[in-house]
PDB file as gemmi writes it, atoms N, CA and C in Angstrom:
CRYST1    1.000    1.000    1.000  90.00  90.00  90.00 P 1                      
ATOM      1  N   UNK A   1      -9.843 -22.097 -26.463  1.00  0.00           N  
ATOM      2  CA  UNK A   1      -8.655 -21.554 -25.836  1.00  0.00           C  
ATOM      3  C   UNK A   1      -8.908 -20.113 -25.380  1.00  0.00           C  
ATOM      4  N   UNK A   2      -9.712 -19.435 -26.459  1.00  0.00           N  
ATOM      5  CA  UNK A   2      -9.901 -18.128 -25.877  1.00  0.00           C  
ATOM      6  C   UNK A   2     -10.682 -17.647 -24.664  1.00  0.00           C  
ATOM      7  N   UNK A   3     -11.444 -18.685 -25.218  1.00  0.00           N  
ATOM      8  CA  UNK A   3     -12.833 -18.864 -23.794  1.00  0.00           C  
ATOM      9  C   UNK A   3     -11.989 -19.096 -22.044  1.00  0.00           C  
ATOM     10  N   UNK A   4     -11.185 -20.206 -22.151  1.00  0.00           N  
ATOM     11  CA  UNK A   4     -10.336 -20.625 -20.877  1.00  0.00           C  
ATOM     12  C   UNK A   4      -9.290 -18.932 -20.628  1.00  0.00           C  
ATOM     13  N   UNK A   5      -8.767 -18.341 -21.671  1.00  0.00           N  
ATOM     14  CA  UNK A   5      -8.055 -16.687 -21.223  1.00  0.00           C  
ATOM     15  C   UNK A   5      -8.748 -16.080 -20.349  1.00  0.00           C  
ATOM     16  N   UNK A   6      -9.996 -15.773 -20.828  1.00  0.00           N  
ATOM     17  CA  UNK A   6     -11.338 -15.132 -20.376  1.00  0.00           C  
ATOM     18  C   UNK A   6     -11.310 -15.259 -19.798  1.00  0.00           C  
ATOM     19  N   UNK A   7     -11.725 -16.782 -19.128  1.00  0.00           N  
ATOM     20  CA  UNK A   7     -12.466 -17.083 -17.786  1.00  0.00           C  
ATOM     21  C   UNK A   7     -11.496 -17.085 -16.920  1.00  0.00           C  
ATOM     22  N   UNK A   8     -10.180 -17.578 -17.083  1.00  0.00           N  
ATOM     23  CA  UNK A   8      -9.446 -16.998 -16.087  1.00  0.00           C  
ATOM     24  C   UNK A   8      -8.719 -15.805 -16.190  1.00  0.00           C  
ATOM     25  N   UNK A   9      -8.913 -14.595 -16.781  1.00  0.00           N  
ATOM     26  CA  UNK A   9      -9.305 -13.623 -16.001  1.00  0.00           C  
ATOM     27  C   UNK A   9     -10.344 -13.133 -15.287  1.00  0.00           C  
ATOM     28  N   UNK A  10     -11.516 -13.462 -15.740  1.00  0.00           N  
ATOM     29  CA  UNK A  10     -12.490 -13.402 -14.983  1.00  0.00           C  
ATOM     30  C   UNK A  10     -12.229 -14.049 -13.271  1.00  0.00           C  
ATOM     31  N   UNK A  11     -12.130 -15.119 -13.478  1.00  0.00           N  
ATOM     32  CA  UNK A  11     -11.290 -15.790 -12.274  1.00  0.00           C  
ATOM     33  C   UNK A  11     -10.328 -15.114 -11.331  1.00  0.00           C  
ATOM     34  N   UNK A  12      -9.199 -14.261 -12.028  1.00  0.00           N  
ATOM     35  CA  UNK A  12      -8.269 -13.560 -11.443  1.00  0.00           C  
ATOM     36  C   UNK A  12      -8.709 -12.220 -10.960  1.00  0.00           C  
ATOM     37  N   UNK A  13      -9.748 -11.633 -11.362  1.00  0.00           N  
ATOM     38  CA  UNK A  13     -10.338 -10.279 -10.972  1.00  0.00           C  
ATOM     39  C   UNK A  13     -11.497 -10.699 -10.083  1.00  0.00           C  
ATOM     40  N   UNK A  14     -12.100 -11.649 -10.053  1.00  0.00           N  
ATOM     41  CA  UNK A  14     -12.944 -11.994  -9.117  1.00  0.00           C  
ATOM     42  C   UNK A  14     -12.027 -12.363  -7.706  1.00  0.00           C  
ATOM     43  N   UNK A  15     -11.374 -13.218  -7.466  1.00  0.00           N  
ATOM     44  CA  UNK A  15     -10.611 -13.414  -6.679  1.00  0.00           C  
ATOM     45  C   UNK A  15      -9.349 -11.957  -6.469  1.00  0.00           C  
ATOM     46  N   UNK A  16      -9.420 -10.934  -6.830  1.00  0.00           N  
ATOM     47  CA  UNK A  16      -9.326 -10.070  -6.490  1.00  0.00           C  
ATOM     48  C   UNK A  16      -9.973  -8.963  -6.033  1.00  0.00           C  
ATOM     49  N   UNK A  17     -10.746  -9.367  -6.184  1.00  0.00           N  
ATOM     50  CA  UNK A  17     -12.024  -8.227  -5.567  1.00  0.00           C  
ATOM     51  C   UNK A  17     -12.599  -9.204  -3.911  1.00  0.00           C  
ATOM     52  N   UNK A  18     -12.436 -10.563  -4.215  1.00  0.00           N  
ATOM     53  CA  UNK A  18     -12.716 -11.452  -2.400  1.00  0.00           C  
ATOM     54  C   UNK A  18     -11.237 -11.270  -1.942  1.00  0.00           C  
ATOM     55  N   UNK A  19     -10.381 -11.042  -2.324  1.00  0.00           N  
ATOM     56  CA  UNK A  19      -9.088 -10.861  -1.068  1.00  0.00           C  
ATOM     57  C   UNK A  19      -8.231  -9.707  -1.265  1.00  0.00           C  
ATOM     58  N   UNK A  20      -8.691  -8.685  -0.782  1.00  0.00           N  
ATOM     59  CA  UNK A  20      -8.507  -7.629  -1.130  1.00  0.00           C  
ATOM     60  C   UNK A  20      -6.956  -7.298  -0.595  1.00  0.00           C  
ATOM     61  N   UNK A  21      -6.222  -5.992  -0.728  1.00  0.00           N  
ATOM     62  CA  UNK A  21      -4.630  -6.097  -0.866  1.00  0.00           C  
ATOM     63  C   UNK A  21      -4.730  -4.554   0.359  1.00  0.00           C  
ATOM     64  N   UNK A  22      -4.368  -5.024   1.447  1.00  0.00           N  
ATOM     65  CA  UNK A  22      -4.593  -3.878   2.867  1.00  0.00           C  
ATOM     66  C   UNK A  22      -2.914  -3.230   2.405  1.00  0.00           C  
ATOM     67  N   UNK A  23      -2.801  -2.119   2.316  1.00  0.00           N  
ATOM     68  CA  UNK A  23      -1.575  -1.149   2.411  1.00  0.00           C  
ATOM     69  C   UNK A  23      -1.774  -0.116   3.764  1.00  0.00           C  
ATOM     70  N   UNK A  24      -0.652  -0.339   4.246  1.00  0.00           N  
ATOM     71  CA  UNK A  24      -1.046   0.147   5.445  1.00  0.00           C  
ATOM     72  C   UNK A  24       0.266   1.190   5.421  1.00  0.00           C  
ATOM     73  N   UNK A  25       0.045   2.739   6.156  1.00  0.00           N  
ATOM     74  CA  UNK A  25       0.908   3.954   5.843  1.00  0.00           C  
ATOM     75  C   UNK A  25       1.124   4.455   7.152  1.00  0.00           C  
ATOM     76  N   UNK A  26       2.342   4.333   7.461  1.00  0.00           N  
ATOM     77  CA  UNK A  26       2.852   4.823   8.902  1.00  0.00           C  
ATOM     78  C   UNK A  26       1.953   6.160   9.178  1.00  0.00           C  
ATOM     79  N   UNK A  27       2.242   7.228  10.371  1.00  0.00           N  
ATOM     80  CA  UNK A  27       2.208   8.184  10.640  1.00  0.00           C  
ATOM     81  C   UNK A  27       3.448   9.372  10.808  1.00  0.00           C  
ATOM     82  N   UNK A  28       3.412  10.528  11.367  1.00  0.00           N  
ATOM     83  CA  UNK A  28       4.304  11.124  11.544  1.00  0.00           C  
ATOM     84  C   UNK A  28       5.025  10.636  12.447  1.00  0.00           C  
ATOM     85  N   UNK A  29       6.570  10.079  11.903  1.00  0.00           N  
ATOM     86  CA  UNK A  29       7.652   9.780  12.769  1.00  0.00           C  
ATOM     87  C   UNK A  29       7.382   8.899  13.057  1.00  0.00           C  
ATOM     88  N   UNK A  30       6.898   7.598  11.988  1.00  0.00           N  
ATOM     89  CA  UNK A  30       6.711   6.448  12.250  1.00  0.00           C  
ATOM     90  C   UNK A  30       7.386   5.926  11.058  1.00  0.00           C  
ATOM     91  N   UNK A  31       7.210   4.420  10.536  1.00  0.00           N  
ATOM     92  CA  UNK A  31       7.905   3.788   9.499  1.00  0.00           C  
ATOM     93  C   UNK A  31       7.470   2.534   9.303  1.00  0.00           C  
ATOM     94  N   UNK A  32       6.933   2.015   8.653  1.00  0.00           N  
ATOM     95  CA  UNK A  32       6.488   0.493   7.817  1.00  0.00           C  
ATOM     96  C   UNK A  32       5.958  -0.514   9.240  1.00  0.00           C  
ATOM     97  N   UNK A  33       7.443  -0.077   9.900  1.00  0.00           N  
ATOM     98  CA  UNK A  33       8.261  -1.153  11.005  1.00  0.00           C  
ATOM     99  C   UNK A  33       6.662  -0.540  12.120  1.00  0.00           C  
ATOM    100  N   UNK A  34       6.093   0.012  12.340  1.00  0.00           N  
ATOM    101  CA  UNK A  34       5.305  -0.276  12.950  1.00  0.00           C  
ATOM    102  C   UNK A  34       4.304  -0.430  13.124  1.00  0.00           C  
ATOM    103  N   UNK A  35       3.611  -1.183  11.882  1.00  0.00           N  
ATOM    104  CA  UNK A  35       2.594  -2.329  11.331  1.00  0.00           C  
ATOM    105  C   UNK A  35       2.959  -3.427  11.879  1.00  0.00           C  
ATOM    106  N   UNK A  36       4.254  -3.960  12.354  1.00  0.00           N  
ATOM    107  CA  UNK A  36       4.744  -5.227  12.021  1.00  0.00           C  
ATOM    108  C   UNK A  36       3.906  -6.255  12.645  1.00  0.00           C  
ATOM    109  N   UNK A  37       3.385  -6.335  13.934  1.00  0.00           N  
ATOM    110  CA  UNK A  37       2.693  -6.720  14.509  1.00  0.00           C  
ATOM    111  C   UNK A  37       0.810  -7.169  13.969  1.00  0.00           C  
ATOM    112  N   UNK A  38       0.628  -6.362  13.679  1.00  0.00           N  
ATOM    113  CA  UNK A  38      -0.876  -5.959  12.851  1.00  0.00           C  
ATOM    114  C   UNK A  38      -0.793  -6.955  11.289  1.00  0.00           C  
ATOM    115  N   UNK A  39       0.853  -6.529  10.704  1.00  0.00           N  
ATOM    116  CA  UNK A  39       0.555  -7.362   9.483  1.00  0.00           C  
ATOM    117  C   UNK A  39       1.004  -8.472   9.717  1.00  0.00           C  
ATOM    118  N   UNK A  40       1.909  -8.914  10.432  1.00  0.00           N  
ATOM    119  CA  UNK A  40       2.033 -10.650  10.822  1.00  0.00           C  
ATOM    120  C   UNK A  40       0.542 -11.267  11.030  1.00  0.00           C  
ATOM    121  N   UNK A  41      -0.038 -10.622  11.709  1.00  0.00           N  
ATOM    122  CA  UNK A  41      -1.680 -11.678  12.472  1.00  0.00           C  
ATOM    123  C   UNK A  41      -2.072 -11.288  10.677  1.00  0.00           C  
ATOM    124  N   UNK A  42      -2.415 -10.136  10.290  1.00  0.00           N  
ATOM    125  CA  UNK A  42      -2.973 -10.321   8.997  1.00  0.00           C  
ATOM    126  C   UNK A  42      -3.074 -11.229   8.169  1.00  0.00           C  
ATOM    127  N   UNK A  43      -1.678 -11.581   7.605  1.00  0.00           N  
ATOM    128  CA  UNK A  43      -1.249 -12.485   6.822  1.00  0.00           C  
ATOM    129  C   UNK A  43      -1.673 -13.862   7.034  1.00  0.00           C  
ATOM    130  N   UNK A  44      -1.162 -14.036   8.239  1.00  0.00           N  
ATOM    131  CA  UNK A  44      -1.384 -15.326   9.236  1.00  0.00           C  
ATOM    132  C   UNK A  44      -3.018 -15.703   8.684  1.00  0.00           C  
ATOM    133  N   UNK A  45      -4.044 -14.580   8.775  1.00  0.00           N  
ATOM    134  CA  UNK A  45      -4.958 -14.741   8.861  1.00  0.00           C  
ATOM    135  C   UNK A  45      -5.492 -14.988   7.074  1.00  0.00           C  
ATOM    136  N   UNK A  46      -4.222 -14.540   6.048  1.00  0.00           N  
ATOM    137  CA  UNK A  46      -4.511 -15.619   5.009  1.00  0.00           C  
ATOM    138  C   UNK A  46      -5.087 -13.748   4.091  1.00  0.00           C  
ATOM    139  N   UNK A  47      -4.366 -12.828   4.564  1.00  0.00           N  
ATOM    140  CA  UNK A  47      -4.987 -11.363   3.889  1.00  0.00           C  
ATOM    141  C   UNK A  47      -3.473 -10.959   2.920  1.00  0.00           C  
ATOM    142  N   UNK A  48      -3.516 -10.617   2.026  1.00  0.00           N  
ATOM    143  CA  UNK A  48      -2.574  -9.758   1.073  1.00  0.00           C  
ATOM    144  C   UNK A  48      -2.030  -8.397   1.839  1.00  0.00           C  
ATOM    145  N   UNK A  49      -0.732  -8.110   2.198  1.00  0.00           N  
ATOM    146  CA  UNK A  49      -0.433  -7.037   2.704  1.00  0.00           C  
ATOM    147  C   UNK A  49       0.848  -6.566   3.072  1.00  0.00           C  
ATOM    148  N   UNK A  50       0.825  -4.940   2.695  1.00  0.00           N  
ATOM    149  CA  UNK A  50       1.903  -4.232   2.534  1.00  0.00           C  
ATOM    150  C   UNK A  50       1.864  -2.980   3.542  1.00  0.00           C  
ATOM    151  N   UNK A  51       3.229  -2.775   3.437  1.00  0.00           N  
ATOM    152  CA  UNK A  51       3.573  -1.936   4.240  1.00  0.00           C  
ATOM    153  C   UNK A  51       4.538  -0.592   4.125  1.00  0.00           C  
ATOM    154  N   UNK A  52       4.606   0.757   3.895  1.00  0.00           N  
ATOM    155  CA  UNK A  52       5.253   1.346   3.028  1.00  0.00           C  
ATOM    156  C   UNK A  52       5.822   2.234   3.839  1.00  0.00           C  
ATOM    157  N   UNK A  53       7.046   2.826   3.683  1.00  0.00           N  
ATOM    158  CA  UNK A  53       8.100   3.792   4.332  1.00  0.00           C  
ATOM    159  C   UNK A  53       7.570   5.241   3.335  1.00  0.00           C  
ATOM    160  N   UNK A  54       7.159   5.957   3.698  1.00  0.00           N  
ATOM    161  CA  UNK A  54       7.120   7.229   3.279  1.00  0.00           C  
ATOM    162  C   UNK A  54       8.450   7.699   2.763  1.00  0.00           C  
ATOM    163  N   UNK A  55       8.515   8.968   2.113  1.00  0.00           N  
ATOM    164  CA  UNK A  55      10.100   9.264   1.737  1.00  0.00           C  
ATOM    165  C   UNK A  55      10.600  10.105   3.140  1.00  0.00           C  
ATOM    166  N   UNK A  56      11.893   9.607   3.767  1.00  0.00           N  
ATOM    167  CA  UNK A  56      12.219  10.065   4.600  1.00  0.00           C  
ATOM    168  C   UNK A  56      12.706   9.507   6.192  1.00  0.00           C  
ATOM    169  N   UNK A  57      11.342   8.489   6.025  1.00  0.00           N  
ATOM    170  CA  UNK A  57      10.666   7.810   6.935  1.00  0.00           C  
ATOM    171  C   UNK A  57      10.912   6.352   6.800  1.00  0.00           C  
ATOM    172  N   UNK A  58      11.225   5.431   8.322  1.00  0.00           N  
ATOM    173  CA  UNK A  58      11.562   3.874   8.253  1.00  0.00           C  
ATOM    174  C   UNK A  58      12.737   3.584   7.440  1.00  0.00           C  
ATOM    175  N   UNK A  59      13.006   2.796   6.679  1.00  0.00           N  
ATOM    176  CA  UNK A  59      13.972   2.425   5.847  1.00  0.00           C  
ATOM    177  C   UNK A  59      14.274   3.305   4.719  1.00  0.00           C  
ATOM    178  N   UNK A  60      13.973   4.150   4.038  1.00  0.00           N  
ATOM    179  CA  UNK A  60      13.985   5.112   3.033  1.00  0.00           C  
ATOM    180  C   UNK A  60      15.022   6.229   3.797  1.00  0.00           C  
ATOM    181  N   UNK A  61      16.095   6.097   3.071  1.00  0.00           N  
ATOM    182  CA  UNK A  61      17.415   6.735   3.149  1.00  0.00           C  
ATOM    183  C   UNK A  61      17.157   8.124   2.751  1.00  0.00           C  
ATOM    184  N   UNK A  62      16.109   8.492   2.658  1.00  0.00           N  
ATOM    185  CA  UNK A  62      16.216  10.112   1.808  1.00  0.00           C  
ATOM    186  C   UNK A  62      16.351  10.911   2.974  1.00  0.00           C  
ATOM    187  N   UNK A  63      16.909  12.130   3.422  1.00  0.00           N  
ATOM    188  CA  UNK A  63      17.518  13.300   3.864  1.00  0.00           C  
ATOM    189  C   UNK A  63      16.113  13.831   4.152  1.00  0.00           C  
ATOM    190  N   UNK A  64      15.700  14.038   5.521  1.00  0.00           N  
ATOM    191  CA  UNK A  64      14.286  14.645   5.878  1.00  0.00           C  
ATOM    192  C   UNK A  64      14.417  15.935   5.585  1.00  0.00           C  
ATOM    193  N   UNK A  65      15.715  16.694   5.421  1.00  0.00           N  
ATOM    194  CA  UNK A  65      15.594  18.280   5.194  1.00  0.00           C  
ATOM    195  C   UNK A  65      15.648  17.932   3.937  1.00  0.00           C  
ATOM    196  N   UNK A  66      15.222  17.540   2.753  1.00  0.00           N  
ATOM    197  CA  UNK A  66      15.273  17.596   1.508  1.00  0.00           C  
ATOM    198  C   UNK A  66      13.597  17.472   1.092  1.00  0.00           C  
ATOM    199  N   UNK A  67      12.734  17.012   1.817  1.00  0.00           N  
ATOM    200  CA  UNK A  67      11.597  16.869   1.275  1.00  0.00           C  
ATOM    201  C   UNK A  67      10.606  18.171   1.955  1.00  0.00           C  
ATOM    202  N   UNK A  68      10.131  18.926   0.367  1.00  0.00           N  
ATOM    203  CA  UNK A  68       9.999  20.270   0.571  1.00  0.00           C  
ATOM    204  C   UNK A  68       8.322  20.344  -0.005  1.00  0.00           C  
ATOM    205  N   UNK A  69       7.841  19.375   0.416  1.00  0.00           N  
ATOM    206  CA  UNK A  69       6.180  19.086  -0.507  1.00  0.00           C  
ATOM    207  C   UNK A  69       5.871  18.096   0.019  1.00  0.00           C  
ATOM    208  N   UNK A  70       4.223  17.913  -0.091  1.00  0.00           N  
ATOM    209  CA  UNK A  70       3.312  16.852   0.173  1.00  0.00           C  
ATOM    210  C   UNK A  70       3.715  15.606  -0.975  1.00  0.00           C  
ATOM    211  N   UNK A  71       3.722  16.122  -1.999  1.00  0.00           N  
ATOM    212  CA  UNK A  71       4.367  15.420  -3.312  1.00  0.00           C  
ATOM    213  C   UNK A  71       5.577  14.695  -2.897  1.00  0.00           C  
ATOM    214  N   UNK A  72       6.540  15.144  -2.235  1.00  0.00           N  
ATOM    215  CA  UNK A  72       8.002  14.247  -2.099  1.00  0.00           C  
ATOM    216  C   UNK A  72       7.686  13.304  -0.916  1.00  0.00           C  
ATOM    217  N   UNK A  73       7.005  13.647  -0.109  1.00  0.00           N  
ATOM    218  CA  UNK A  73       6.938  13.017   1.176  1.00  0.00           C  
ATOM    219  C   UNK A  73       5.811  11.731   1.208  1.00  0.00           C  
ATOM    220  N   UNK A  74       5.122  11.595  -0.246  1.00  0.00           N  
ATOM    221  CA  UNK A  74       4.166  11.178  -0.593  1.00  0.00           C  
ATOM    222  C   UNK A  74       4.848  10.095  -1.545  1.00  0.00           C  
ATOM    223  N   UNK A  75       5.400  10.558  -2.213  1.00  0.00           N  
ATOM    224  CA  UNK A  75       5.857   9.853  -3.717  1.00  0.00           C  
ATOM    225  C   UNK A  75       6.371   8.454  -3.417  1.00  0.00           C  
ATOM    226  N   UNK A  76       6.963   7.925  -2.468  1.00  0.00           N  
ATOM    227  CA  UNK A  76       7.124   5.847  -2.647  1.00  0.00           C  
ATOM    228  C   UNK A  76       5.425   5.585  -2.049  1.00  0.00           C  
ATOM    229  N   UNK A  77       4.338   6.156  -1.641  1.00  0.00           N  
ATOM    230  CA  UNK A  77       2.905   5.060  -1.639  1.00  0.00           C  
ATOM    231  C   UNK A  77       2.455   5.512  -3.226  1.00  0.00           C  
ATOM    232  N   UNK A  78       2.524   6.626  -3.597  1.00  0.00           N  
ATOM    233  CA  UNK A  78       2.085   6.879  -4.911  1.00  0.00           C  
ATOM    234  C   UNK A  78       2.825   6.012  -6.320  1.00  0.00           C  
ATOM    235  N   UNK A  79       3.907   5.840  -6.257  1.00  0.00           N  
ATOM    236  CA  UNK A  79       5.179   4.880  -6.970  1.00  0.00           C  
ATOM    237  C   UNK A  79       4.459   3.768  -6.916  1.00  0.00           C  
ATOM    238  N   UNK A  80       4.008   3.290  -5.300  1.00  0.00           N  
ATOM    239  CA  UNK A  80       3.481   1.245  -4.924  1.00  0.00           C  
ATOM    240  C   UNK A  80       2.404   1.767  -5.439  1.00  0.00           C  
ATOM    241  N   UNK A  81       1.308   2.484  -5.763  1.00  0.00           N  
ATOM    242  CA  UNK A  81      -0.276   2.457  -5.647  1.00  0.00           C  
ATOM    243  C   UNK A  81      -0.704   2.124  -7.842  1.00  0.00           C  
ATOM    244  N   UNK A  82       0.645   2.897  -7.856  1.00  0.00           N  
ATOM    245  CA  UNK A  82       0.672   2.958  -9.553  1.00  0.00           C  
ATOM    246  C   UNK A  82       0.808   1.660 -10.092  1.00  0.00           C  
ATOM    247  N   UNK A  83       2.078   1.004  -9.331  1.00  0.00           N  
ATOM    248  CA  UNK A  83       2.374  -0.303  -9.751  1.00  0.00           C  
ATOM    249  C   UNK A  83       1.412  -1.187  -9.850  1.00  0.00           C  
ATOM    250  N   UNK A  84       0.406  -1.275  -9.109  1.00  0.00           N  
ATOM    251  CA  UNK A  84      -0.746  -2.093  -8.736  1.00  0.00           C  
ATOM    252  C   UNK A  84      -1.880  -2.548 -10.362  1.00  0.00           C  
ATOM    253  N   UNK A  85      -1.695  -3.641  -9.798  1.00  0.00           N  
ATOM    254  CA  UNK A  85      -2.799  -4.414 -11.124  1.00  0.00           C  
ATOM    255  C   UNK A  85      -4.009  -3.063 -11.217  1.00  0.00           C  
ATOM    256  N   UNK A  86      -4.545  -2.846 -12.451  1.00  0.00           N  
ATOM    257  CA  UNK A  86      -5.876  -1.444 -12.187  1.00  0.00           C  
ATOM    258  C   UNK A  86      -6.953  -2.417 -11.309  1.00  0.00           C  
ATOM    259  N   UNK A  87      -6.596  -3.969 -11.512  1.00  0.00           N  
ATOM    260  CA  UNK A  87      -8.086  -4.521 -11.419  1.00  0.00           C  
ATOM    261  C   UNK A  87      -7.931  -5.475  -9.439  1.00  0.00           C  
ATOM    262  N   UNK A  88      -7.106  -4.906  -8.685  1.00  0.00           N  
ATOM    263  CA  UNK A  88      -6.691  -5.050  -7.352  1.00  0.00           C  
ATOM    264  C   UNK A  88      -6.945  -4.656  -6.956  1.00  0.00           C  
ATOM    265  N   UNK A  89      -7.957  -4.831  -5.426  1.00  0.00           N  
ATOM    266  CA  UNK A  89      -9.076  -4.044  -5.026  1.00  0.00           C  
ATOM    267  C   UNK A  89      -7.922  -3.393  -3.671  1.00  0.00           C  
ATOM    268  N   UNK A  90      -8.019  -2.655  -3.272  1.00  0.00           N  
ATOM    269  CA  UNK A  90      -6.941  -1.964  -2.328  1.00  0.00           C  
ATOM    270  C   UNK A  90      -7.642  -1.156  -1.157  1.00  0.00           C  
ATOM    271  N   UNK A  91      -7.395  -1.506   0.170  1.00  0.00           N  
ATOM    272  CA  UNK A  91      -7.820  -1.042   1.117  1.00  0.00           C  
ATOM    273  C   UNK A  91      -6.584  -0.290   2.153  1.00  0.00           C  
ATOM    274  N   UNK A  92      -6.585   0.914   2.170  1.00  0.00           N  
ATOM    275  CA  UNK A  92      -5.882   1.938   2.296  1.00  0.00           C  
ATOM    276  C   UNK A  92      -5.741   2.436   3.590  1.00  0.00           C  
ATOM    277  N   UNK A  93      -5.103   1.748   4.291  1.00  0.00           N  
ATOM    278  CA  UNK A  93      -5.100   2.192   6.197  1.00  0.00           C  
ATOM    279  C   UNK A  93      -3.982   3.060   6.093  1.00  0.00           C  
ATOM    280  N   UNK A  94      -4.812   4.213   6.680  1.00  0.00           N  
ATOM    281  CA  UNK A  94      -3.712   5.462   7.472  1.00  0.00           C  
ATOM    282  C   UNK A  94      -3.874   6.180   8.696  1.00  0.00           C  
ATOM    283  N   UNK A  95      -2.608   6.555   9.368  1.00  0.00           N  
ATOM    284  CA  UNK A  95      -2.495   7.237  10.177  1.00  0.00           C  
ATOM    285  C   UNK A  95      -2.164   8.179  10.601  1.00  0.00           C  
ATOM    286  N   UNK A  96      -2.843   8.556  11.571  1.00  0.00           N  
ATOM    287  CA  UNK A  96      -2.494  10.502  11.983  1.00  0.00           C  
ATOM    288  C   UNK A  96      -2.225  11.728  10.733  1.00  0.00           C  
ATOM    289  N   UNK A  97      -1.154  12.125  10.476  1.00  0.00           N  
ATOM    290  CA  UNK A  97      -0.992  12.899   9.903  1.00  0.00           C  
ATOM    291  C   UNK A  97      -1.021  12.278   8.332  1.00  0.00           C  
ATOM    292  N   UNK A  98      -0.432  11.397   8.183  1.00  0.00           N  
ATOM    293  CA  UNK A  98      -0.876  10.560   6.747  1.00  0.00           C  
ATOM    294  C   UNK A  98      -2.298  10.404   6.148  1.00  0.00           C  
ATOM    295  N   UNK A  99      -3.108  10.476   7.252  1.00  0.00           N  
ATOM    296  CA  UNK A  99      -4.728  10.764   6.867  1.00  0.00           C  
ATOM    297  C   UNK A  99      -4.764  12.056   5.487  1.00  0.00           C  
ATOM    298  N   UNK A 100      -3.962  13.008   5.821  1.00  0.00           N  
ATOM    299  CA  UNK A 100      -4.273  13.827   4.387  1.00  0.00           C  
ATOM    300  C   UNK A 100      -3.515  13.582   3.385  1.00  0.00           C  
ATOM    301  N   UNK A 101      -2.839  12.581   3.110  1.00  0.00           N  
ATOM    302  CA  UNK A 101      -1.898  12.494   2.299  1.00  0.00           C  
ATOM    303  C   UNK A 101      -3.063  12.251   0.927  1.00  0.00           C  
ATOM    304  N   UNK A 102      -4.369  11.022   1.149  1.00  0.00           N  
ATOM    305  CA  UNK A 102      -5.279  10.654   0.169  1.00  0.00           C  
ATOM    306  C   UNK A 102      -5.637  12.176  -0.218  1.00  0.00           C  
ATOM    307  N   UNK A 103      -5.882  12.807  -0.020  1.00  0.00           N  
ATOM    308  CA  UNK A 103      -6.948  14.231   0.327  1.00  0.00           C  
ATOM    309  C   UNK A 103      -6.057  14.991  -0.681  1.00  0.00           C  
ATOM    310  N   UNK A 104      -5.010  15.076  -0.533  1.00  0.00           N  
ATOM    311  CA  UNK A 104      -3.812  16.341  -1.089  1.00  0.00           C  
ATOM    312  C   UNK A 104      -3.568  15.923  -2.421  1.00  0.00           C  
TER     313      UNK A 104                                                      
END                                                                             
């Protein structure tokens, strides 16, 4: 019994490391909503994938004069990135100004 736990985790981290989980991060004055295109064929194409509203930004109701840091404007991909299995291999598409968000 213990042996079958094992192996399927072994199983479940292997097959996480072949279909890896694409998060994809708007740009400035952009929002989730314009992946939509990119992650439909993705999926279609049988890939794991997300799409995230920055704080401020797309669907995220927060007050743009309220976010006063890289930290606030950052904090819902950092919130999704935490949540994540440790053992989920994650491929991290960004744009324009979101490029320094990894960096900061």
């Amino acid at each position: 019994m213990e042996e079958e736990v094992m192996m399927s985790m072994t199983e479940k981290e292997t097959a996480a490391m072949n279909n890896p989980h694409f998060v994809l991060v708007h740009g400035l004055g952009g929002g989730a909503w314009c992946w939509y295109k990119i992650k439909c064929l993705m999926e279609i194409s049988g890939y794991k994938v997300s799409c995230i509203d920055l704080k401020g930004a797309g669907t995220d109701r927060s007050d743009a004069n309220s976010i006063v840091s890289f930290d606030d404007y950052n904090k819902p991909l950092m919130d999704f990135m935490s949540a994540l299995p440790h053992t989920e291999q994650v491929l991290l598409i960004i744009s324009d100004i979101s490029s320094i968000l990894p960096c900061y």
